[in-house]
C-alpha positions as a printed NumPy array, in Angstrom:
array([[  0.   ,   0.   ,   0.   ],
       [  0.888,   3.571,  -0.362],
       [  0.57 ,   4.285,   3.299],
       [ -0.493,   1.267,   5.483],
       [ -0.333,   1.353,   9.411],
       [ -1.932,  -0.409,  12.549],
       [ -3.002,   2.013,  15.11 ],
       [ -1.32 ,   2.162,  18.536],
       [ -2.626,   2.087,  21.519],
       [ -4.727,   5.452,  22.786],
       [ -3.152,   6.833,  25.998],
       [ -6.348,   8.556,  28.104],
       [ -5.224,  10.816,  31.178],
       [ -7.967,  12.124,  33.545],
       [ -7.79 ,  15.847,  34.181],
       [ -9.52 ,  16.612,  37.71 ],
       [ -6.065,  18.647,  39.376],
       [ -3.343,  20.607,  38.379],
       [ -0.489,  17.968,  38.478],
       [ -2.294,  15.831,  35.647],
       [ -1.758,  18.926,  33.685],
       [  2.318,  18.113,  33.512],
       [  1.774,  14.298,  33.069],
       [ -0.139,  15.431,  30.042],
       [  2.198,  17.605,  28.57 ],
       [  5.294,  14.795,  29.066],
       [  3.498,  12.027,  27.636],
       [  2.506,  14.39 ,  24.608],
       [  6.433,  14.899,  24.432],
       [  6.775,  11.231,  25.015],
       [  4.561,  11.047,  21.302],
       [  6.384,  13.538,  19.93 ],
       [  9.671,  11.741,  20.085],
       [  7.996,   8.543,  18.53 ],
       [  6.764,  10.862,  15.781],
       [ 10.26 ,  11.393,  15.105],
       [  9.955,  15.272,  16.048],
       [ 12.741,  17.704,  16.278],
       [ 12.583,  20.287,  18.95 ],
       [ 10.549,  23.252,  17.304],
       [  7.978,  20.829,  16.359],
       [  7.982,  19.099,  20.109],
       [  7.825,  22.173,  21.507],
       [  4.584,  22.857,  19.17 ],
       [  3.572,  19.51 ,  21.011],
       [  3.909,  20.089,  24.442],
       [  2.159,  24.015,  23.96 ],
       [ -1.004,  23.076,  22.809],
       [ -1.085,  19.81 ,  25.083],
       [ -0.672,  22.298,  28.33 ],
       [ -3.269,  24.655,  26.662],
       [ -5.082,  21.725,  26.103],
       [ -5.403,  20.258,  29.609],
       [ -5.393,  23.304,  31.331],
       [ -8.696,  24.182,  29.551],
       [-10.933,  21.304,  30.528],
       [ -9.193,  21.85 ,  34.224],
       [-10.047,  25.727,  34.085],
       [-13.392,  25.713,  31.899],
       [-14.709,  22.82 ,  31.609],
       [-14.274,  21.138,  35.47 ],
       [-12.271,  18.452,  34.327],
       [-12.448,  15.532,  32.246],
       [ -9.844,  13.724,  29.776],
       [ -6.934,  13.841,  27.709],
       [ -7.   ,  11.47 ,  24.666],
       [ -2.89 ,  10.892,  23.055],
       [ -2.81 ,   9.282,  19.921],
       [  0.368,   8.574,  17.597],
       [ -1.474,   9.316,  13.76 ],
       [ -0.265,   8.305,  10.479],
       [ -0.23 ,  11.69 ,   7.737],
       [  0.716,  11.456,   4.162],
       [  4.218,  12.322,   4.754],
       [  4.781,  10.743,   8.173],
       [  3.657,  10.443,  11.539],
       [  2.035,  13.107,  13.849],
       [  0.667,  13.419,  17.698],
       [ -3.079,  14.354,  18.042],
       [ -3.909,  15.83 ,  21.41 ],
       [ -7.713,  15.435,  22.252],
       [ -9.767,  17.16 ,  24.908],
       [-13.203,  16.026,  26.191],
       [-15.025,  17.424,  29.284],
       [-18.674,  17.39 ,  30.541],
       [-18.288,  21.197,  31.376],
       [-21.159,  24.155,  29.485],
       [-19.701,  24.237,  26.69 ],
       [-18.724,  27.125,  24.683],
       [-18.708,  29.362,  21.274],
       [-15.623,  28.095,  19.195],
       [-16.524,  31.378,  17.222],
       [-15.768,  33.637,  20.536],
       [-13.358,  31.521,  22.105],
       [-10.671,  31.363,  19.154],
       [ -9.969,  35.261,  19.233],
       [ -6.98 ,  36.133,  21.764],
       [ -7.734,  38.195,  24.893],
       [-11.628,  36.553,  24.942],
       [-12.127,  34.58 ,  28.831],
       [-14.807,  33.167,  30.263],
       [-12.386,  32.484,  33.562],
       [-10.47 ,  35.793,  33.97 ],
       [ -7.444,  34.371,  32.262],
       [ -5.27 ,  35.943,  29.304],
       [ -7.358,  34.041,  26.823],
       [ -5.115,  33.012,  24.507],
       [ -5.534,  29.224,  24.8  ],
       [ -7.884,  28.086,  21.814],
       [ -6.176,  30.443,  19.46 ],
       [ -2.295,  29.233,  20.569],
       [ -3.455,  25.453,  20.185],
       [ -4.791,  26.499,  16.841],
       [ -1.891,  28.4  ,  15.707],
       [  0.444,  25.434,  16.832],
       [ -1.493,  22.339,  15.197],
       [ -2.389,  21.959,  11.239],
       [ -5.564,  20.469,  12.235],
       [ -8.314,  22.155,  14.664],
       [-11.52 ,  21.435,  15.157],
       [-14.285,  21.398,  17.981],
       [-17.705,  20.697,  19.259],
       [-19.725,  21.733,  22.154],
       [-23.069,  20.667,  22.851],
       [-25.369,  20.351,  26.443],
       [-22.995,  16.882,  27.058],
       [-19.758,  19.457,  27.226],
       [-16.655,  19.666,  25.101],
       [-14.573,  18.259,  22.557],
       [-11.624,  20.104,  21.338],
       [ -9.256,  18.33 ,  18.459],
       [ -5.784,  19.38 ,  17.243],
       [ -3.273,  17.355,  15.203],
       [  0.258,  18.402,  14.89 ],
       [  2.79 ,  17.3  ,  12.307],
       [  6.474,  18.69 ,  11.769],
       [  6.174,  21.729,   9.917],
       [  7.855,  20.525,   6.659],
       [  4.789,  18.613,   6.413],
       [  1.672,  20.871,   6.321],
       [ -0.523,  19.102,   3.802],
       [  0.32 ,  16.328,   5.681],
       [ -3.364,  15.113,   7.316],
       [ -5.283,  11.895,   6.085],
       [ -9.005,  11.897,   6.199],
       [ -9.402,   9.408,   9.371],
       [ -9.94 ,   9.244,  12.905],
       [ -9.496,   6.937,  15.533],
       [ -9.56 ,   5.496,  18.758],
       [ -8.241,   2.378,  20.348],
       [ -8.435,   2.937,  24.084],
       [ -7.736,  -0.051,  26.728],
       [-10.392,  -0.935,  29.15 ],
       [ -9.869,   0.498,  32.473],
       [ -6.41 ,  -0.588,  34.43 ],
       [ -5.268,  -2.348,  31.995],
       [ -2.263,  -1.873,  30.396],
       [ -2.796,  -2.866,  26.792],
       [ -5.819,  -2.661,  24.566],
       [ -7.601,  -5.888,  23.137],
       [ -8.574,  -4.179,  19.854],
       [ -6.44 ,  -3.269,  16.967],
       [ -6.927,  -1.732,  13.253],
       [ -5.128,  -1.145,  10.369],
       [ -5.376,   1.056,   7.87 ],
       [ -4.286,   1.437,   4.408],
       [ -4.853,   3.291,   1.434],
       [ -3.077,   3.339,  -2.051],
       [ -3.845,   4.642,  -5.572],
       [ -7.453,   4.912,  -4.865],
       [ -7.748,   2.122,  -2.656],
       [ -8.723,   1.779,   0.804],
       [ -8.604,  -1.106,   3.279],
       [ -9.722,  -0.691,   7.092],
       [ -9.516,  -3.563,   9.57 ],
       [-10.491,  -3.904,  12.538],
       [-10.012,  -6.543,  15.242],
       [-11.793,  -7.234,  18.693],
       [ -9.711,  -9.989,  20.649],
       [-12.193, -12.322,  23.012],
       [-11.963, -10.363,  26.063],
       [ -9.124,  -7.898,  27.356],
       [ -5.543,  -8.197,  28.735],
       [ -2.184,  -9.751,  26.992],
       [ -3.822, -12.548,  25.479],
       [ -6.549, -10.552,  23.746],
       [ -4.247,  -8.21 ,  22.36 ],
       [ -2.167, -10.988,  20.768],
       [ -5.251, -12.134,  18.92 ],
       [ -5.462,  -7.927,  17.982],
       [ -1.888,  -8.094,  16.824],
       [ -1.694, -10.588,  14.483],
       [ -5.083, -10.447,  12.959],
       [ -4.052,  -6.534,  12.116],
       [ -0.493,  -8.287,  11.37 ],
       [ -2.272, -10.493,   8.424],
       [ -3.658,  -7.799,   7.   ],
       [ -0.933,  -5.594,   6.822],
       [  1.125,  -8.071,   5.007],
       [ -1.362,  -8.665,   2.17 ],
       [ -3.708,  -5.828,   2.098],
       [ -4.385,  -6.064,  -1.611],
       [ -6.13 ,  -9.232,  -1.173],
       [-10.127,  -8.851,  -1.234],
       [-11.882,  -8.758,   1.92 ],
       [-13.078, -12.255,   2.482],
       [ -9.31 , -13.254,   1.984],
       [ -7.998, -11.051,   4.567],
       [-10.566, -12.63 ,   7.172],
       [ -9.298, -16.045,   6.127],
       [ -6.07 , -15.02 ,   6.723],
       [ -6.125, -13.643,   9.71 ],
       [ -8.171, -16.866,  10.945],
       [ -5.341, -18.526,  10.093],
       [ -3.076, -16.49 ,  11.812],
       [ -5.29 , -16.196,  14.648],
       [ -6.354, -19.811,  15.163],
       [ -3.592, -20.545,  17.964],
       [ -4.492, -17.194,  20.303],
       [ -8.002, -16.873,  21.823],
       [ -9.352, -15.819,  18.493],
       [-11.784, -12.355,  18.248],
       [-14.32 , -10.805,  15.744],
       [-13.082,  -9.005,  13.122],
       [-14.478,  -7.109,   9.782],
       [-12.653,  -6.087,   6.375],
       [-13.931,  -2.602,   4.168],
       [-11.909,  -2.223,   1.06 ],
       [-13.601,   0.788,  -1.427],
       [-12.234,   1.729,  -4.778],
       [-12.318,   5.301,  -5.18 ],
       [-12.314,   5.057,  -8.921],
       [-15.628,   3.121,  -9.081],
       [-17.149,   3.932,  -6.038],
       [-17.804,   0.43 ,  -4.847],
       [-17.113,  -1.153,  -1.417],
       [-17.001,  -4.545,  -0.342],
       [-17.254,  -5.823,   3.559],
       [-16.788,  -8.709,   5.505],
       [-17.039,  -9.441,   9.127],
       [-17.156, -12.233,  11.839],
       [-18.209, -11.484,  14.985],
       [-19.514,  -8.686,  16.51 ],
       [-18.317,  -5.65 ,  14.812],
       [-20.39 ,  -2.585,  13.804],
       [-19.9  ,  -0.632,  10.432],
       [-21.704,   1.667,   8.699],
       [-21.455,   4.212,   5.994],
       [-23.134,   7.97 ,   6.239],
       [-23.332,   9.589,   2.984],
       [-24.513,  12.932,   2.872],
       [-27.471,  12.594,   5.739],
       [-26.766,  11.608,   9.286],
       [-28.614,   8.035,   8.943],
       [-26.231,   5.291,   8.257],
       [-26.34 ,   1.778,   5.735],
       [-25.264,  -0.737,   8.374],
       [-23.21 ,  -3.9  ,   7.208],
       [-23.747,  -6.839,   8.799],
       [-21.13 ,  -9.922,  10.227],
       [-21.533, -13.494,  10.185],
       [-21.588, -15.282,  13.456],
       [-18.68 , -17.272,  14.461],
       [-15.076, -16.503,  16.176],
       [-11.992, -15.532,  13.876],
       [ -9.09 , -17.608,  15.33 ],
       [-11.892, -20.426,  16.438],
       [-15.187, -21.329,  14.893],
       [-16.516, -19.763,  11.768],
       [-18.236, -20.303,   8.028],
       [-15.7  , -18.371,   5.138],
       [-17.383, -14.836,   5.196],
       [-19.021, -13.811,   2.07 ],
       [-18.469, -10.182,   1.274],
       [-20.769,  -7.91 ,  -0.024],
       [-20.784,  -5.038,  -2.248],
       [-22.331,  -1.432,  -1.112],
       [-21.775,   1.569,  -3.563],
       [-19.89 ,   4.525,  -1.699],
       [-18.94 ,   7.541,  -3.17 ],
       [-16.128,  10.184,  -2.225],
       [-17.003,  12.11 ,   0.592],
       [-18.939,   9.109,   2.377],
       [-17.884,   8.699,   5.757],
       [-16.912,   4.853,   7.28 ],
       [-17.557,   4.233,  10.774],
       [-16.703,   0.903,  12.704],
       [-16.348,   0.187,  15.772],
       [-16.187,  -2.709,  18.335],
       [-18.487,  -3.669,  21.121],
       [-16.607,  -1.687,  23.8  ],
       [-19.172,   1.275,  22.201],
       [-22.528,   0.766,  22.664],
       [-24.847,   0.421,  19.378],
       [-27.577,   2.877,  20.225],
       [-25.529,   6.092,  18.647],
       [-27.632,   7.785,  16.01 ],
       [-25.513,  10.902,  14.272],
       [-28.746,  12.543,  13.585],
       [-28.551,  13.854,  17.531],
       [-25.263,  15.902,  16.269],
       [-26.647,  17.922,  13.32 ],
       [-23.602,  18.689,  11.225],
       [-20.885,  16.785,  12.78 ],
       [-21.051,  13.729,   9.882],
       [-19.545,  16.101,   8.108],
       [-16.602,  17.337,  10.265],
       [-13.435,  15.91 ,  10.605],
       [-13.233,  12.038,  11.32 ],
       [-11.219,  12.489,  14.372],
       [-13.693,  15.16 ,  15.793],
       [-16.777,  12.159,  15.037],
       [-14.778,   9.287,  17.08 ],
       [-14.052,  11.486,  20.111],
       [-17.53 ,  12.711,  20.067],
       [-18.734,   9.089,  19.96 ],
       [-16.532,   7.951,  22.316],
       [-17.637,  10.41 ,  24.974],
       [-21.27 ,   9.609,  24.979],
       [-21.46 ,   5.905,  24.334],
       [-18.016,   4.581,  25.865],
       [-19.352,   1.297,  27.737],
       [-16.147,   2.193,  30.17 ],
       [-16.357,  -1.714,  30.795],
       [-14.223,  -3.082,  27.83 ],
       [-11.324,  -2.254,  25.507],
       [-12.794,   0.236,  22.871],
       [-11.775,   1.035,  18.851],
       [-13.936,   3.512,  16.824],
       [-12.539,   4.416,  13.339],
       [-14.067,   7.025,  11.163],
       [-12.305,   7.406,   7.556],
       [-13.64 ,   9.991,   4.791],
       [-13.667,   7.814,   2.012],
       [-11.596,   9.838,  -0.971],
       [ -9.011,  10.457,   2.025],
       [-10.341,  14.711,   2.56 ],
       [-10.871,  15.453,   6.282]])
């Protein structure tokens, strides 16, 4: 593939007092180094992390730090993401310097914007969600059209879930893999089923699940589901085992759900027969495993199918997180724009 890459593992930080605000801003740096960053561009990093944190501790009464490692055109980047269950704000007011709601300088949506080369927001009755994605600076047009989310269940120290995702001339595969329940042994299964598929990722969808039964068959197995789409023609084909949601919003906020088979990749299943769905350009793929509950309808967030990926997951993620299991959400704007 063009650019093909598994997603690592989410790191979520609780904001609720002042010293989380510096664990923030040194695992942001810890990113930073991983994204191969030089010191300007760390520096960029670590700014709009602090801004970041110190927000939902200021305005919005605490809440969360999301740290993801993403995958641009031209390498990798850090994307800082904050979520709180504060009132919410105008991203309109809030962005110009010197405007406060907290008798502070008011410079902190503005700076985070100026530092990252994506920025985005949304703020509803639920609180907050502020986005920004930083890449090194020779890199500007760097940002693929995808967000997501692979977060380990609570006190555990490695996720379950994995994904991959790859896209090349046109094409796009997304995979996504829910090992049988959480801990070491689930995130083997997640490893090498996203392993299988990044070795052959040209294969069609129903191949890719084979494969990674095979490759899965002596771990605990998982469910898993395959979406390739050709850009050219517009056509999408799916397969899944298990239980993995996935869905494609096109224009409107209602969805076209694709349904799995039954059965266990790694274990017990029938081949899965893929399926073809037409999706243009612009469409926007959402999957996600069962660690988010089902009953999210994007027609309660008018306008934010069409924001950018990253800003859907988060959103998702804060109202429907089951809080109980490892959770992956991916979002991709088919055609690759945010």
């Amino acid at each position: 593939m063009g650019v093909g890459f598994a997603g690592h593992a989410t790191r979520t930080i609780p904001v609720e007092e002042s010293s989380q605000v510096g664990q923030v801003r040194r695992e942001a740096l810890g990113l930073a180094v991983l994204a191969g960053f030089g010191e300007l561009d760390a520096g960029r990093v670590a700014l709009a992390a602090t801004e970041l944190a110190t927000n939902v501790l200021r305005h919005g009464g605490g809440g969360r730090i999301l740290l993801s490692l993403v995958q641009g055109r031209a390498g990798k980047g850090v994307e800082v993401c904050a979520t709180d269950r504060g009132p919410g704000f105008s991203l309109a007011r809030c962005l110009p310097d010197g405007f406060s709601t907290a008798g502070s300088q008011g410079q902190g949506l503005g700076a985070i914007q100026r530092q990252s080369q994506v920025f985005d927001a949304w703020s509803d009755d639920r609180g907050a969600v502020v986005l920004a994605r930083i890449y090194a600076e020779e890199a500007p047009a760097s940002d693929l059209g995808y967000g997501a989310l692979r977060v380990p269940m609570r006190h555990e120290l490695v996720c379950g879930d994995g994904w991959f995702l790859g896209w090349d001339a046109g094409r796009l595969v997304v995979a996504l893999v829910d090992g049988l329940g959480h801990g070491v042994q689930a995130n083997e299964a997640a490893e090498l089923g996203t392993a299988a598929v990044a070795e052959a990722p040209d294969l069609p969808p129903d191949e890719l699940i084979a494969r990674m039964h095979a490759r899965m068959s002596r771990t605990r197995g998982g469910a898993a589901a395959v979406f390739c789409h050709d850009e050219a023609t517009g056509q999408a084909r799916f397969a899944g085992v298990g239980n993995i949601a996935a869905s494609i919003h096109e224009g409107g906020a209602s969805g076209r759900g694709m349904a799995s088979h039954p059965g266990i990749v790694g274990g017990q299943y029938r081949r899965a027969a893929p399926f073809a769905i037409p999706a243009a350009s612009g469409a926007l793929l959402l999957m996600h495993s069962d660690g988010l509950q089902s009953r999210w309808n994007l027609g309660q967030y008018e306008g934010l199918v069409f924001r950018h990926p990253a800003l859907v997951v988060a959103v998702l993620l804060r109202d429907f997180d089951r809080g109980r299991d490892d959770t992956s959400v991916i979002a991709v704007r088919l055609g690759g724009r945010a």
